[in-house]
Gaussian input, Z-matrix of N, CA and C with variables (Angstrom, degrees):
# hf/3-21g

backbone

0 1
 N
 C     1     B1
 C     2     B2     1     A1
 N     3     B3     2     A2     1     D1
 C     4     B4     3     A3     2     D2
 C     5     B5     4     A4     3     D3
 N     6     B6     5     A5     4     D4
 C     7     B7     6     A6     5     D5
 C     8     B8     7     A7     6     D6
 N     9     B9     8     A8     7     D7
 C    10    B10     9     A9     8     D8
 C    11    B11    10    A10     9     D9
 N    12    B12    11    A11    10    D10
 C    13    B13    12    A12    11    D11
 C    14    B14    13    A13    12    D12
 N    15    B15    14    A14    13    D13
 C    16    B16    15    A15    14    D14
 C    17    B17    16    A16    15    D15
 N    18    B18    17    A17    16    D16
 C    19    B19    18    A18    17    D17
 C    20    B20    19    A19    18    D18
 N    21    B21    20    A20    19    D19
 C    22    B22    21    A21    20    D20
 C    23    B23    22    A22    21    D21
 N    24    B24    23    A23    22    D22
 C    25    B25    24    A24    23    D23
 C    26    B26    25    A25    24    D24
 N    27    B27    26    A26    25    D25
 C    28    B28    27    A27    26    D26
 C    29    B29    28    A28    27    D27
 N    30    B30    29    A29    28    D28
 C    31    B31    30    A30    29    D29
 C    32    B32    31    A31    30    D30
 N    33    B33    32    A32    31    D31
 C    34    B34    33    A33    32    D32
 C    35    B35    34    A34    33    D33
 N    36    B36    35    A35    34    D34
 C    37    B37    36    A36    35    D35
 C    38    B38    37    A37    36    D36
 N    39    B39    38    A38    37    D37
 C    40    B40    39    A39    38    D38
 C    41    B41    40    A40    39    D39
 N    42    B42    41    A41    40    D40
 C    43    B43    42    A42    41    D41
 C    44    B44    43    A43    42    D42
 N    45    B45    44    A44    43    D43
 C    46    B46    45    A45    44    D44
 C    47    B47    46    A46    45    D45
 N    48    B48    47    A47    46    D46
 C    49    B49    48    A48    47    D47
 C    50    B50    49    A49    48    D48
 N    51    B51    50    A50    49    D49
 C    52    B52    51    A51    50    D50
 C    53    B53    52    A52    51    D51
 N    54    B54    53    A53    52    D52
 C    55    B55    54    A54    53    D53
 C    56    B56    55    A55    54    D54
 N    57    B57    56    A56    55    D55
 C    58    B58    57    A57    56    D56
 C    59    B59    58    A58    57    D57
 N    60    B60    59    A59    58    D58
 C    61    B61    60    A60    59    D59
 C    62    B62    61    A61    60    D60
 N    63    B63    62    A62    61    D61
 C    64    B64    63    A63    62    D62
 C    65    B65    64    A64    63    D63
 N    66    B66    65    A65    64    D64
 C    67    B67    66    A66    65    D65
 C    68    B68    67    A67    66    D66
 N    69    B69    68    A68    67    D67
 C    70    B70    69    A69    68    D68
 C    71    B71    70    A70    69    D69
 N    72    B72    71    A71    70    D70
 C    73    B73    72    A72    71    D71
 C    74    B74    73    A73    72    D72
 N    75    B75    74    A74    73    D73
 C    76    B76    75    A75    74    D74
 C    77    B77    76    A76    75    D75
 N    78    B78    77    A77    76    D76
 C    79    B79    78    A78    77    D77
 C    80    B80    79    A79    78    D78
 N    81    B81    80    A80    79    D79
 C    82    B82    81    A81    80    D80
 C    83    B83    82    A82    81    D81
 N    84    B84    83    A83    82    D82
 C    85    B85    84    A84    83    D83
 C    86    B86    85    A85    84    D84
 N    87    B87    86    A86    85    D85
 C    88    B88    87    A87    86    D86
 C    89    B89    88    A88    87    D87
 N    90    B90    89    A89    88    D88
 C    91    B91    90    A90    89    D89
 C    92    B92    91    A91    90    D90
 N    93    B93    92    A92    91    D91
 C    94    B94    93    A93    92    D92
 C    95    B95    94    A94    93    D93
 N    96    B96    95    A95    94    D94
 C    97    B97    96    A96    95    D95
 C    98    B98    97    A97    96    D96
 N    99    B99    98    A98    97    D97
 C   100   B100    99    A99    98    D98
 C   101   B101   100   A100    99    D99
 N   102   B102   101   A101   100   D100
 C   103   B103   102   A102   101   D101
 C   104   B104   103   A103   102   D102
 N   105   B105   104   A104   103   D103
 C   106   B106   105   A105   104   D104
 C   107   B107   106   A106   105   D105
 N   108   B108   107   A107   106   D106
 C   109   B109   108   A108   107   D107
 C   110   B110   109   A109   108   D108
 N   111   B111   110   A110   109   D109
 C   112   B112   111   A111   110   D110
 C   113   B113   112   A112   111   D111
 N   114   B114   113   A113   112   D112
 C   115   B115   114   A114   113   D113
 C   116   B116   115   A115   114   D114
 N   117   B117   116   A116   115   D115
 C   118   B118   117   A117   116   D116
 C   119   B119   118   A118   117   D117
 N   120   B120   119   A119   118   D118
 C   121   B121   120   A120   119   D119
 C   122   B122   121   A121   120   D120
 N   123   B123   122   A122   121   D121
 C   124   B124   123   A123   122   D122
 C   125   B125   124   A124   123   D123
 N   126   B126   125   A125   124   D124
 C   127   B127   126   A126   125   D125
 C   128   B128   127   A127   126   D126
 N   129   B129   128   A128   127   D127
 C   130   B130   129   A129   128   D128
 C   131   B131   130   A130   129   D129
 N   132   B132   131   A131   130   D130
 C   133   B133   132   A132   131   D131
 C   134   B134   133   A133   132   D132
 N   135   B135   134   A134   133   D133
 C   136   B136   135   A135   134   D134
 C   137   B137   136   A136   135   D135
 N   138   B138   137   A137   136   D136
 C   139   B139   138   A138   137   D137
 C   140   B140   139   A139   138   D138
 N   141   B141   140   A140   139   D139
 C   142   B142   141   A141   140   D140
 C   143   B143   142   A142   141   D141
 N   144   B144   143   A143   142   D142
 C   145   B145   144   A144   143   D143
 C   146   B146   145   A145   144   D144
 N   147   B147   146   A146   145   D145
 C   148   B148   147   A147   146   D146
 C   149   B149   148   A148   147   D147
 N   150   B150   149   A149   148   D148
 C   151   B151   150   A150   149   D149
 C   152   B152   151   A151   150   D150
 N   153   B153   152   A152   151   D151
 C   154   B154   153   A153   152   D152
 C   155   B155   154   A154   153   D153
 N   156   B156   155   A155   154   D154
 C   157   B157   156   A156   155   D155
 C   158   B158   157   A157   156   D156
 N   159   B159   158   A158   157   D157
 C   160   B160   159   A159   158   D158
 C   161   B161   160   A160   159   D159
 N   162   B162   161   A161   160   D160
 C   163   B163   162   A162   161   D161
 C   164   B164   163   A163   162   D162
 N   165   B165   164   A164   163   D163
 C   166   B166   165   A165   164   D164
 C   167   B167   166   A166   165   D165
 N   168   B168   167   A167   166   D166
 C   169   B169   168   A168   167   D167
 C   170   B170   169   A169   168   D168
 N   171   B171   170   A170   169   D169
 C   172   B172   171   A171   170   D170
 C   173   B173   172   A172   171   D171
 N   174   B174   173   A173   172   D172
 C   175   B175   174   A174   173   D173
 C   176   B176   175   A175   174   D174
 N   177   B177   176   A176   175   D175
 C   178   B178   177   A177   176   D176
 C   179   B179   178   A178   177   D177
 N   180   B180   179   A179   178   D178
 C   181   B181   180   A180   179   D179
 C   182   B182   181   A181   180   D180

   B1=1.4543
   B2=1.5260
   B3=1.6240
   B4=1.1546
   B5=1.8412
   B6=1.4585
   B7=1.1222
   B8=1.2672
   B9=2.0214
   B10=1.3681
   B11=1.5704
   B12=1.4505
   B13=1.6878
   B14=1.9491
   B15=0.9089
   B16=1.6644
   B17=1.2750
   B18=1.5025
   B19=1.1648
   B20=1.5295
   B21=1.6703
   B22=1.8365
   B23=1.4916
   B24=1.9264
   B25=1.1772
   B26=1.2963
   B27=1.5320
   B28=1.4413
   B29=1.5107
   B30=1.4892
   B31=2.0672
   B32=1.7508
   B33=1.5717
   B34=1.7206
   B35=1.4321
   B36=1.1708
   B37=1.2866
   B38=1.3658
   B39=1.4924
   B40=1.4949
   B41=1.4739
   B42=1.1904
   B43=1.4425
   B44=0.8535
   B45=1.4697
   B46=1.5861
   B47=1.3920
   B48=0.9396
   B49=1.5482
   B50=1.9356
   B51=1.2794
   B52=1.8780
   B53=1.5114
   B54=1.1964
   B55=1.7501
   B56=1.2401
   B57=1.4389
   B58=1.5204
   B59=1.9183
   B60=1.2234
   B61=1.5905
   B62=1.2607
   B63=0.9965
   B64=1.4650
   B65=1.4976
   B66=1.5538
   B67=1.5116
   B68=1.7790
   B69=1.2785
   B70=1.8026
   B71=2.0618
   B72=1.9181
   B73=1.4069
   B74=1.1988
   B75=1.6987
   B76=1.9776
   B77=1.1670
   B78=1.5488
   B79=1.7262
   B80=1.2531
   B81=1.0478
   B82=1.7151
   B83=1.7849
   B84=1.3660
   B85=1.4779
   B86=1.5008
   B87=1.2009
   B88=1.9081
   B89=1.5030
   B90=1.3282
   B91=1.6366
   B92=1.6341
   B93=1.0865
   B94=1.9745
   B95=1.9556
   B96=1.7812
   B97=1.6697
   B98=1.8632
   B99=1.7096
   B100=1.4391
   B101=1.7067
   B102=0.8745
   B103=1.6810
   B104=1.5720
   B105=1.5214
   B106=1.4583
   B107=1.6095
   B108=1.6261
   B109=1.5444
   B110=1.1322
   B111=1.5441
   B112=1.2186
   B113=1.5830
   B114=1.6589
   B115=1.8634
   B116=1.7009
   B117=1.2633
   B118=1.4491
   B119=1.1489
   B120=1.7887
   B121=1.4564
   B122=1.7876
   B123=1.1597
   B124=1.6099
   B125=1.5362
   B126=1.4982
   B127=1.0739
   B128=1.7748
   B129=1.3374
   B130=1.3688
   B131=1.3741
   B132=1.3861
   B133=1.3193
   B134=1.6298
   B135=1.6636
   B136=2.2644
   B137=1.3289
   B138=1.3220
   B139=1.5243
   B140=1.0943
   B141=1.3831
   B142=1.6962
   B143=1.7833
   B144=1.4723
   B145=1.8958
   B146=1.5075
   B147=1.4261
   B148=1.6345
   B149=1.5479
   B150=1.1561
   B151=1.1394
   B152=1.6430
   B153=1.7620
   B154=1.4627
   B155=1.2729
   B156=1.4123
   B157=1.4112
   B158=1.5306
   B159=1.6228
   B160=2.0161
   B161=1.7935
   B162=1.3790
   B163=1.8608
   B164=1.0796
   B165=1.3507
   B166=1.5111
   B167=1.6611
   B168=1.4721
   B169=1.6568
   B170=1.9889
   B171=1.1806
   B172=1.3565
   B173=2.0147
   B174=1.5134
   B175=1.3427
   B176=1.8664
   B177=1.2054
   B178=1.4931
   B179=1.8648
   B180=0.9297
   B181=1.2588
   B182=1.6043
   A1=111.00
   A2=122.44
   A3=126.23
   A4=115.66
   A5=108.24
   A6=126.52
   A7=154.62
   A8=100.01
   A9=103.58
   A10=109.75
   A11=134.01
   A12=144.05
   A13=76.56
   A14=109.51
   A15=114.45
   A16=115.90
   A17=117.60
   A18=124.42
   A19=118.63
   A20=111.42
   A21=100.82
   A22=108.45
   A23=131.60
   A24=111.57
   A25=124.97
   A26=119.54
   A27=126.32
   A28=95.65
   A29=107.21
   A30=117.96
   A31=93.07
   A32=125.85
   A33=85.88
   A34=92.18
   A35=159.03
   A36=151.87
   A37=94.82
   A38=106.87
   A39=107.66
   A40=125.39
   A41=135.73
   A42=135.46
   A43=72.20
   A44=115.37
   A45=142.01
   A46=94.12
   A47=105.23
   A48=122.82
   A49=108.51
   A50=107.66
   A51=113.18
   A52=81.81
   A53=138.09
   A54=126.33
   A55=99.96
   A56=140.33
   A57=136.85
   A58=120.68
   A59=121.57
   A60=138.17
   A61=118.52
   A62=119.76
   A63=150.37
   A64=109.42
   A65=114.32
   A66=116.51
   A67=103.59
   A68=106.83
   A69=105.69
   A70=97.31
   A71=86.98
   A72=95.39
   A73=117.10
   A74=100.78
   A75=125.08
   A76=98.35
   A77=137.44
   A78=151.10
   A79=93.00
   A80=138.02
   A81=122.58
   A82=120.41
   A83=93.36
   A84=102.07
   A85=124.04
   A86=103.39
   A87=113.00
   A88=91.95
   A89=96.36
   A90=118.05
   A91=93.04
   A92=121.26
   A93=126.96
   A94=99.99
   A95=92.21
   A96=102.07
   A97=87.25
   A98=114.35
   A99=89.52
   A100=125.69
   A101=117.18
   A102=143.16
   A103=98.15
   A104=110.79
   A105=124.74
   A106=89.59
   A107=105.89
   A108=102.09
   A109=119.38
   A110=131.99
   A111=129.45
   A112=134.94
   A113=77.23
   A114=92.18
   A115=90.19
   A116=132.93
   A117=116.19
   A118=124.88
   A119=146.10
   A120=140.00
   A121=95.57
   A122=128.42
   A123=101.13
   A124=101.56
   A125=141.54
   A126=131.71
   A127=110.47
   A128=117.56
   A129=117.36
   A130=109.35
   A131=113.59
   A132=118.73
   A133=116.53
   A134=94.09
   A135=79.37
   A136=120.85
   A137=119.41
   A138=123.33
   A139=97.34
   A140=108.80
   A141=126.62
   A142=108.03
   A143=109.71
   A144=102.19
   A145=116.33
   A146=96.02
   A147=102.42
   A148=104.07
   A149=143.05
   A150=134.40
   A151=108.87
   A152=96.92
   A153=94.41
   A154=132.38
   A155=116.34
   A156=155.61
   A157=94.25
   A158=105.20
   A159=117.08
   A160=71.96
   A161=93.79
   A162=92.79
   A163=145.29
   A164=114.31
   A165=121.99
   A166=132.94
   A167=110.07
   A168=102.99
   A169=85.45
   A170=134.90
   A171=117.36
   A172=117.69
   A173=102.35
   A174=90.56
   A175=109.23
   A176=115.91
   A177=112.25
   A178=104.24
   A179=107.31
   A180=120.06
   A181=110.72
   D1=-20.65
   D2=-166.48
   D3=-68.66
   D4=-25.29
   D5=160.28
   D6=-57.25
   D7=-30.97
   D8=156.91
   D9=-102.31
   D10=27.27
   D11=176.58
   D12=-45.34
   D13=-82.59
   D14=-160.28
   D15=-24.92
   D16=-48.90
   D17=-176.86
   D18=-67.28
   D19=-16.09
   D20=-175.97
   D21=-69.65
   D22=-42.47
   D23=-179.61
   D24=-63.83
   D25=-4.18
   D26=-174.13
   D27=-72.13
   D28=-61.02
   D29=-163.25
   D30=-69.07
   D31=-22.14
   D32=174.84
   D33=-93.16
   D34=-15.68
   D35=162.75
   D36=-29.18
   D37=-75.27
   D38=-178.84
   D39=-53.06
   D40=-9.76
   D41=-175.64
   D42=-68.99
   D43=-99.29
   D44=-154.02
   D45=-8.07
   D46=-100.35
   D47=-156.66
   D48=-37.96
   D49=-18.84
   D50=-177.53
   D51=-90.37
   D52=-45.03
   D53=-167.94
   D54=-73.20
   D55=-72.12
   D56=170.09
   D57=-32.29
   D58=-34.44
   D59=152.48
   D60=-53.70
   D61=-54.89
   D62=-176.17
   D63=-63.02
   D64=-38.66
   D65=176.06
   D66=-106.94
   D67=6.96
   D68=-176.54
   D69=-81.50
   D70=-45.20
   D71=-151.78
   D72=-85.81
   D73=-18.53
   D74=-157.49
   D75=-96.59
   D76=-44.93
   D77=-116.26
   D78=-47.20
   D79=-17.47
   D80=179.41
   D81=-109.05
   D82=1.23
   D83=165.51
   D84=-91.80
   D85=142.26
   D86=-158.53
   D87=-61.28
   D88=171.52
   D89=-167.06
   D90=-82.16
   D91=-39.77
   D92=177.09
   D93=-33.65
   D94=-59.81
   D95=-143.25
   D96=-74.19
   D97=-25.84
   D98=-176.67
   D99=-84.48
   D100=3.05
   D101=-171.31
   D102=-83.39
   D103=-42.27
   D104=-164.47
   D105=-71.80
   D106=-60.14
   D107=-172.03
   D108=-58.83
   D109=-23.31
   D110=179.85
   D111=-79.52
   D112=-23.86
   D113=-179.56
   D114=-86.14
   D115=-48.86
   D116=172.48
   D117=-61.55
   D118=-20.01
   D119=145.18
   D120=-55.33
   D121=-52.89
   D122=-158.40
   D123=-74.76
   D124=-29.40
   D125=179.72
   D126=-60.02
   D127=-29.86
   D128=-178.34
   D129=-79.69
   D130=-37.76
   D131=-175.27
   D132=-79.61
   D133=-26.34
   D134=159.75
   D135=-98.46
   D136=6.33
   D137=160.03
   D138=-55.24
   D139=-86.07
   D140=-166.46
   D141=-37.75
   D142=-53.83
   D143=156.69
   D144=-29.76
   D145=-81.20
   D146=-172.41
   D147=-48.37
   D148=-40.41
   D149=-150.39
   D150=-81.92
   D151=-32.14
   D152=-179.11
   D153=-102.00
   D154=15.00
   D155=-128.25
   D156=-132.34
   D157=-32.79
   D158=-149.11
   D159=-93.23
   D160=-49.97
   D161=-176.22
   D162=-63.14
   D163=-42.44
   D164=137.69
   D165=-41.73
   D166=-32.44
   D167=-176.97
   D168=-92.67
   D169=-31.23
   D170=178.86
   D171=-64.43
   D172=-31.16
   D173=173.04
   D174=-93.34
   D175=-30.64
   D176=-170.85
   D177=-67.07
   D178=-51.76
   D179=-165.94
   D180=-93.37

């Protein structure tokens, strides 16, 4: 786990900024449908971590 430490200020960087987007672009969509969108950007967005993360420690290391 000590390996992706780097990566947590990156993903709340990234919340932030999908919740602040999220109320620029959504503001009239219920609080339900934006929770939905957010938990589906962060599920894609720690795949794509893990995925490139799996790739990097297989070629670096």
């Amino acid at each position: 786990m000590k390996q992706n430490s780097g990566l947590v200020p990156l993903a709340a960087v990234f919340l932030i900024v999908v919740i602040i987007l999220m109320n620029l672009v959504f503001p009239a969509l219920a609080f339900r449908w934006k929770m939905v969108f957010i938990i589906a950007i962060l599920g894609i967005t720690g795949a794509l971590i893990m995925a490139w993360s799996k790739r990097r420690k297989d070629g670096g290391e």
